[in-house]
C-alpha positions as CSV (number, residue, x, y, z in Angstrom):
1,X,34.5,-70.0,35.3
2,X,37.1,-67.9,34.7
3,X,36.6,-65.2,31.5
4,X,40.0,-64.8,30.2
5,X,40.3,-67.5,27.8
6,X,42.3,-67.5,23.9
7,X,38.8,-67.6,22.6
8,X,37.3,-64.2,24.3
9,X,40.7,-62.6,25.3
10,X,40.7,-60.6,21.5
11,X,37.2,-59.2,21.5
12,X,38.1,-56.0,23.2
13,X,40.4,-55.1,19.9
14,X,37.1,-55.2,17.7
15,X,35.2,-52.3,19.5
16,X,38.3,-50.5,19.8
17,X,39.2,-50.8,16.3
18,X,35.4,-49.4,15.3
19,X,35.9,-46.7,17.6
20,X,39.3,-45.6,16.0
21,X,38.0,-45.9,12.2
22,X,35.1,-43.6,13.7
23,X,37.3,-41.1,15.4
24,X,39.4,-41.3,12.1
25,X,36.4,-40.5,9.3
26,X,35.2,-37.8,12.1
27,X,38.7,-35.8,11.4
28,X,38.4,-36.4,8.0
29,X,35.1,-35.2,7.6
30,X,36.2,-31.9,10.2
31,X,39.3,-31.5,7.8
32,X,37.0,-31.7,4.6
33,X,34.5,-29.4,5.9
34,X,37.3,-26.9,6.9
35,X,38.2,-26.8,3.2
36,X,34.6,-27.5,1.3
37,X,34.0,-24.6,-1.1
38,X,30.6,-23.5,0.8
39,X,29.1,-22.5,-3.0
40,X,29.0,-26.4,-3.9
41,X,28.1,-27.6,-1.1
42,X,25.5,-25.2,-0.9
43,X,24.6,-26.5,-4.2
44,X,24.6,-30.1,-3.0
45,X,22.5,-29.3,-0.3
46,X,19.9,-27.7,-2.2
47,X,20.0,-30.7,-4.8
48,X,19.4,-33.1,-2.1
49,X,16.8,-31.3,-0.6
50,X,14.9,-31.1,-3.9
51,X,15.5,-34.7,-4.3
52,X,14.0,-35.3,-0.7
53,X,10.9,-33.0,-1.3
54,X,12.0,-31.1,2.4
55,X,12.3,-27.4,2.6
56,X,14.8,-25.9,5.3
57,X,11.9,-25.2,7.9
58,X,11.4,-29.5,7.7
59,X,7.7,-28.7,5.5
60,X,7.5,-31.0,3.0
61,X,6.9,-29.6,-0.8
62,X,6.7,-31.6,-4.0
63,X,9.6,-32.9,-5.4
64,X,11.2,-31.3,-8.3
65,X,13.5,-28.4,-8.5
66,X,11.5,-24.8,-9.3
67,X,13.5,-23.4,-11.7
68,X,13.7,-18.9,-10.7
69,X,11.5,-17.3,-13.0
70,X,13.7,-14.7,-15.3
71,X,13.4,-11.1,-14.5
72,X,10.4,-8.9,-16.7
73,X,11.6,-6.6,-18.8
74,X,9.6,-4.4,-20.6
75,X,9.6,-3.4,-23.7
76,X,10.0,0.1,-25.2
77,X,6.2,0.3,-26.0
78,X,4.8,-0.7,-22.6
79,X,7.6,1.6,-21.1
80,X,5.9,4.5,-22.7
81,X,2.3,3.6,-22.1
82,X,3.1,3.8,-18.6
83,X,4.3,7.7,-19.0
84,X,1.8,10.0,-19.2
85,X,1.5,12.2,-22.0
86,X,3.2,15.6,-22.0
87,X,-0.1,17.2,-22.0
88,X,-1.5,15.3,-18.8
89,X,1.8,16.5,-17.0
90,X,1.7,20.0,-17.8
91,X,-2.3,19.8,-16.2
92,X,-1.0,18.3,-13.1
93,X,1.4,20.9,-12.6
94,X,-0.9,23.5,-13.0
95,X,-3.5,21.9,-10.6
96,X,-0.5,21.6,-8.4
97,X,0.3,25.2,-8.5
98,X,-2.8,26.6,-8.2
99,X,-3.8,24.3,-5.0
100,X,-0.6,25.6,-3.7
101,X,-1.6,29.2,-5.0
102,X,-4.8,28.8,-3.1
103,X,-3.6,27.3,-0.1
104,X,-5.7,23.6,-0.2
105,X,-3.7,21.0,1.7
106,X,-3.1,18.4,-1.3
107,X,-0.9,15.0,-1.9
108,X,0.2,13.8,-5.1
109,X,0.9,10.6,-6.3
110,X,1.7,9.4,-10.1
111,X,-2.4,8.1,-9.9
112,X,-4.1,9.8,-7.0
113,X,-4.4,13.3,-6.5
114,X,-6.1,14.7,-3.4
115,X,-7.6,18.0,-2.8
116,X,-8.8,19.5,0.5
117,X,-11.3,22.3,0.4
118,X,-11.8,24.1,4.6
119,X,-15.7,23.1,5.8
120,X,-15.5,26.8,6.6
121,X,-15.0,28.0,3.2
122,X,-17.2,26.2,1.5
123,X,-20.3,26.0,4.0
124,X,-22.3,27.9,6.9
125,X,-22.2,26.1,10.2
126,X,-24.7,22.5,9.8
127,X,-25.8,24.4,6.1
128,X,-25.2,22.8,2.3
129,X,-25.3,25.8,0.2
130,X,-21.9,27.3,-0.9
131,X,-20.8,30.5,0.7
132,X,-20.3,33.2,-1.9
133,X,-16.4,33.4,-1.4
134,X,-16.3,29.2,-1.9
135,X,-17.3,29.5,-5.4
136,X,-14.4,31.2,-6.7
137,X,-11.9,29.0,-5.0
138,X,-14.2,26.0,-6.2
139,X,-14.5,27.1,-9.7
140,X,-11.0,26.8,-10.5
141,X,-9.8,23.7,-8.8
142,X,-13.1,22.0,-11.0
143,X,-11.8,23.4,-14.0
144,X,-8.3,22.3,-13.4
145,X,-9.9,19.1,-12.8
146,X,-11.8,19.1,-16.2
147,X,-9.0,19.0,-18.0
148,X,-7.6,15.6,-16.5
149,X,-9.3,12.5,-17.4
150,X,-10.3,10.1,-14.7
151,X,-13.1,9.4,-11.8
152,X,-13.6,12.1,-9.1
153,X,-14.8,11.1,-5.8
154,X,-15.8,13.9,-3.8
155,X,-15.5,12.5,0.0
156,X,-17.9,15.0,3.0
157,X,-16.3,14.6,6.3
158,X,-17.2,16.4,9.8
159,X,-16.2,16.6,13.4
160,X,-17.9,14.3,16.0
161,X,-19.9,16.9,17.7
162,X,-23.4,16.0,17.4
163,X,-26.0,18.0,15.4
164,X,-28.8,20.2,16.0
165,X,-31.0,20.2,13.1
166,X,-33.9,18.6,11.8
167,X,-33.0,18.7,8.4
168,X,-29.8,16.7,8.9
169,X,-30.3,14.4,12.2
170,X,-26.5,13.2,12.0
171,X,-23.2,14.0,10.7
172,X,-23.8,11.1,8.4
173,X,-26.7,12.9,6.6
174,X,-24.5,16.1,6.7
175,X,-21.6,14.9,4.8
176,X,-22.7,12.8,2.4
177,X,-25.7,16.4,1.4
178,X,-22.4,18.4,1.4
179,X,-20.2,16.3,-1.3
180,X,-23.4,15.6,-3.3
181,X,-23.8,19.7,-3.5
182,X,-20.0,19.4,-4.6
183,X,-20.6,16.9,-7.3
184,X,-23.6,18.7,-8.2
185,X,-21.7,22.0,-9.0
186,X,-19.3,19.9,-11.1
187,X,-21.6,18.8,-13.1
188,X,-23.6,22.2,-13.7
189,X,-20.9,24.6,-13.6
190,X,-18.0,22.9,-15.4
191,X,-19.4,20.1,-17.3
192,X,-17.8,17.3,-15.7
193,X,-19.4,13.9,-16.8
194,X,-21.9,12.5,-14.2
195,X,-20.4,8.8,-14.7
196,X,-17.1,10.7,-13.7
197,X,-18.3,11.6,-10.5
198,X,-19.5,9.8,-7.0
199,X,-19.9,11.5,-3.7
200,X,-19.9,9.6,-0.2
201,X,-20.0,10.9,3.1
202,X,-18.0,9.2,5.9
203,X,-19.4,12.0,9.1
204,X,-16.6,11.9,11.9
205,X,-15.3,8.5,10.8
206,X,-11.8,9.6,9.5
207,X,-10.4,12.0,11.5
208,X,-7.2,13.8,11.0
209,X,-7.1,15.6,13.8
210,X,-8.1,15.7,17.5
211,X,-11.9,16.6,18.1
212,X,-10.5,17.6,21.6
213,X,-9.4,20.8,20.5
214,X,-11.4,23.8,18.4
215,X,-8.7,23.8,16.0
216,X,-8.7,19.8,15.5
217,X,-12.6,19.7,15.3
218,X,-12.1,22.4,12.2
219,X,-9.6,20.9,10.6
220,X,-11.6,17.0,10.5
221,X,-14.3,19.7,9.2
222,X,-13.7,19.5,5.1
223,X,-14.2,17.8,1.9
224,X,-11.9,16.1,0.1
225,X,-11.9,15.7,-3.8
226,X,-10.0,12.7,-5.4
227,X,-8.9,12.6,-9.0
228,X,-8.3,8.3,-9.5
229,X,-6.4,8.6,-12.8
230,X,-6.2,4.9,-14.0
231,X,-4.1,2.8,-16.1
């Protein structure tokens, strides 16, 4: 039976026509793109997201739009609670001079300041009590450190070579005698408040150096006194 009859010989046209109003709204919508002002159609796209509860990555979040919080701003009181006084300043900087005076490796920050005293000054070899030319050295950094409010932590730290004494079977046991003998000169010789004070020892735990070397194994060898100055 032959296909090509008046009835069927038309159809063709229909697809074709679809296919040309396709082609046609494709070029339109190329042309409108071209032109779109990218800032509202960003908008729009945004919007419909919201609407659609999808976030860019295709995760689904609750619908609503989250409206950007406004910025903080502080006010003229809370600006100045967060400045120390004049007083407190002028103490820092004389704490920092005289650790730079002295020669203690020291960092500063607006509420930690750190202060490292050598093993070697302070102590004989595997021994707590002070040598006689620590105390000098030691009795001015605590003063400076009277004067500043805040808690102290006074942190005992050796090399990794084990010990040889009965008295103190680990570095553990070494450190933490040797920052208590610090806190304990704090509190008799300057008058520092116990509740200001703690003392840990952390042995060969935190390194700063190489305990490959003599001079890397000396300089893990110290104690470090932190001044937490809070809010």
């Amino acid at each position: 039976m032959d296909s090509d009859t008046p009835a069927t010989r038309g159809i063709w046209l229909t697809t074709f026509n679809d296919m040309m109003t396709l082609l046609m709204v494709f070029f339109v919508l190329l042309f409108s793109m071209s032109t779109v002002d990218m800032k509202r159609f960003k908008h729009f796209q945004g919007e419909l997201q919201s609407a659609l509860g999808i976030l860019e990555a295709g995760q689904k979040t609750a619908v609503g739009v989250v409206e950007p919080e406004p910025p903080i701003t502080k006010t003229a009181p809370e600006e100045a609670a967060e400045q120390p006084p004049p007083q407190v300043v002028a103490e820092v900087r004389a704490l920092r001079r005289l650790s730079e005076r002295l020669g203690l490796p020291s960092s500063w920050s607006p509420r930690r300041i750190q202060i490292t005293l050598d093993d070697a000054l302070l102590f004989a070899s595997a021994q707590t009590a002070f040598n006689r030319e620590a105390l000098p050295v030691l009795g001015e950094v605590a003063s400076a450190l009277a004067k500043l409010e805040g808690q102290i932590l006074v942190e005992g730290h050796t090399d990794n070579r084990p010990l040889m004494s009965a008295r103190y079977p680990s570095n553990w046991e070494l450190s933490t005698a040797r920052a208590a003998q610090v806190v304990k000169y704090l509190i008799r010789a300057k008058a520092i408040a116990p509740e200001r004070l703690a003392a840990v020892g952390y042995g060969d735990s935190k390194p700063i150096a190489s305990n490959e070397t003599p001079a890397g194994r000396a300089t893990n060898r110290r104690v470090e006194i932190v001044l937490l100055m809070g809010r």
